[in-house]
Steps between C-alpha positions, in 0.01 A plus 500: 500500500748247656788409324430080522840442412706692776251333727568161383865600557448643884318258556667244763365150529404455867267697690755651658546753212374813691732431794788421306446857278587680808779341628629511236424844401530641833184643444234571741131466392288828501163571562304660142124551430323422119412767342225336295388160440838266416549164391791275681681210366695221653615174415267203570667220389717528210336763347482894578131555487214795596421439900269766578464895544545696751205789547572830471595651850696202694856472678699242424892436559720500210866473397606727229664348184695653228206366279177659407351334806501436877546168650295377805422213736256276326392162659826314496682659247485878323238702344568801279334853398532773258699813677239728381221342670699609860533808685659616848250425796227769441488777817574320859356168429594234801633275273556256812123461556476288217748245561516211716784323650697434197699230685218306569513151398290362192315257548519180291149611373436632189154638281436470143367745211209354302458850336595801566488569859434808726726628711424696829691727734278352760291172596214672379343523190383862530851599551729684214595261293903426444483315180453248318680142448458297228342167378715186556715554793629374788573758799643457839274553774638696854163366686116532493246685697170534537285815453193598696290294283728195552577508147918379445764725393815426317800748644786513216762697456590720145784770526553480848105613590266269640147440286217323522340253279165294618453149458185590292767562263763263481509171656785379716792269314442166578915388376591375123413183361765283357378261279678091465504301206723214365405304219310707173355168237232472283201358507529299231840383607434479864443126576786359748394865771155584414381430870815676627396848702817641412501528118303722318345503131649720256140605451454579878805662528494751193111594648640575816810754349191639282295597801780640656593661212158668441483594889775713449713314758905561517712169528785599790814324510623378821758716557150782516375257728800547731433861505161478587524225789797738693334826353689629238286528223196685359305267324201448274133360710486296160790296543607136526834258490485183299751251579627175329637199669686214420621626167292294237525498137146591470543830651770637152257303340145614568519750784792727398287560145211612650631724784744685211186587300355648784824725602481312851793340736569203709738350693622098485602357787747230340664179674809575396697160472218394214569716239565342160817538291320502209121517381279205572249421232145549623316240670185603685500108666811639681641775758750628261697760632646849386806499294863795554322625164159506555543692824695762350245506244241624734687725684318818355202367700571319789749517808716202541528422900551207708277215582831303652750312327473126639182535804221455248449161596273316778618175691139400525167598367453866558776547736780744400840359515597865597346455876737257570791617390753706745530861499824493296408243236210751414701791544751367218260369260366841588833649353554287215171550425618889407840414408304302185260719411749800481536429158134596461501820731754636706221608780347157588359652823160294518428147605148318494535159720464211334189332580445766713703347754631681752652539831688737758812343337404592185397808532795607700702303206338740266575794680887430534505376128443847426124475361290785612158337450384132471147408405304222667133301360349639779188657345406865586655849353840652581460810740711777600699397799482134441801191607683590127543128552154358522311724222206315432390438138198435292375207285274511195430144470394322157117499601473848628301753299555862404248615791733302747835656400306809480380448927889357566688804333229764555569744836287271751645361798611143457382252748 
């Protein structure tokens, strides 16, 4: 059995691991077949978890280790596998029918696992099976084809060998939903925004955590998110980012409670220049914002990053002061923006527009500022390959029911 420890250790935190092993091991990859029936691991997320098997019989390329295990190409990042599930290439095997072009381009397309999925060394279900990959992943896709009965194929690629998988199944990834909120009140207290689309009941809020909860989705932070838009990452299929802005009381308040309990994370988007010295005392009549303290005081939950430091205004209704502001005013309230929040986190990397204003100024503001992805209210899911300055995000507004988050988050296409 793997040692989980030395593979948390190994472990690097970009998908680049595998590469990076050789180069800097000097160490050239080597073609091995199973023995028997093995299980692989690999880090999906933050977590080393069981990926699959690999059937008795198949060539794969691995890197030997001074472990107990090999390493190998997995997705974006590494897999791993017991050295005594591997042997030397059995007789005169052509080892080189069974690869593609390893230098062929992904392709911004990934599947996902709703169970454990077959794996074939062909697009044919009849053909010798390669393996197996588990429930609740997400896997870069080289292409698709067609069989003879018109029936699509997934091509992937696991230890340097090309497989199979058909869209019977696993379904194709359809990008990550990041969820917006702002304002968390009671009902009882709720009087001066109840008809305001952007704040949502305690009540509302703590059901929607508890159906995420019980779904078994993963909350990603959005440095993951990073990794998955420039593909970097392995992550979950049951996955989603839930973002903060403005900074509001409400959110230590009400929303910080409830996502603790449930082991989740978040990230606040916070206008910097309206943080409070000190504690306000609570009135749900009035946009209080966060206090120095109280945003160190949720810290163990949520990632502090910028929602600018002065540009959260509009100079008339619904009209972000931000579009008409020149390139360098944004670009050093841009700055300051991270200067301020520093104190917070010394990676502020991530902007969300305020208002969801934006422009080519502004995004080429963010980009020299030194952010690596900004986040719009453009509605539709993030994707692999997208502008990683106009992600698009997703609103559960105060009316919306269970069975409507469940259509927005769930892997359907958004229109």
């Amino acid at each position: 059995m793997l040692n989980r420890l030395v593979l948390c250790l190994l472990l690097l935190t970009t998908g680049s691991a595998y590469a990076s092993l050789l180069s800097r091991e000097g160490l050239t990859a080597q073609y091995m077949q199973t023995t028997e029936d093995a299980d692989i691991w690999a880090q999906v997320g933050n977590r080393v978890i069981t990926v699959g098997k690999i059937e008795e019989g198949q060539i794969i390329a691995v890197v030997p280790t001074a472990a107990d295990h090999y390493e190998f190409r997995f997705g974006f990042g590494t897999g791993f596998i017991d050295k005594d599930h591997l042997a030397p290439v059995a007789g005169k095997q052509r080892v080189e029918d069974r690869l593609g072009d390893l230098n062929k381009p992904l392709s911004n397309l990934n599947l996902v696992t709703h169970q454990d999925t077959r794996v074939y060394n062909a697009p044919d279900s009849g053909s010798a099976p390669f393996g197996v990959l588990a429930d609740n992943l997400r896997y870069p896709i080289i292409g698709k084809l067609k069989d003879r009965l018109n029936q699509t194929w997934f091509q992937v690629r696991i230890g340097n060998r090309l497989a199979y998988i058909s869209s019977l199944d696993a379904q194709q990834d359809s990008g990550l939903p990041v969820l917006t909120y702002h304002h968390i009140l009671k009902d009882e207290e709720n009087t001066r925004f109840r008809h305001t689309s952007t704040t949502t009941s305690v009540r509302a809020f703590s059901n929607q955590m508890t159906w995420l909860r019980d779904l078994g989705y993963t909350t990603l932070t959005m440095y993951q998110l990073e990794g998955y838009v420039r593909n970097r990452m392995n992550l979950p299929a049951r996955a989603v980012v839930i973002t903060f802005d403005d900074g509001l009381k409400s959110v230590s308040r009400y929303a910080y409670p409830v996502l603790k309990q449930y082991g989740f994370t978040a990230t606040a988007f916070i206008i910097s220049s309206r943080i409070k010295a000190h504690p306000q005392k609570w009135d749900a009549k009035s946009l209080q914002f966060m206090s120095i303290g109280e945003l160190k005081g949720i810290q163990d939950v949520f990632d502090i990053q910028s929602h600018t430091h002065f540009l959260h205004r509009t100079d008339r209704p619904w009209h972000p002061v931000l579009l008409t502001r020149s390139y360098h005013n944004i670009l050093f309230d841009f700055e300051r923006s991270r200067r301020a929040l520093s104190q917070f986190n010394p990676h502020v990397l991530y902007l969300s527009y305020p208002f969801g204003g934006y422009d080519d100024k502004a995004v080429k503001a963010a980009n020299d500022a030194g952010f690596h992805l900004a986040v719009t209210t453009v509605k539709g899911k993030v994707k692999p390959g997208d502008n990683p300055f106009l992600l698009k995000r997703l609103y559960i507004l105060r009316e919306d029911s269970l069975e409507t988050m469940a259509k927005l988050i769930s892997n359907q296409p958004q229109g």
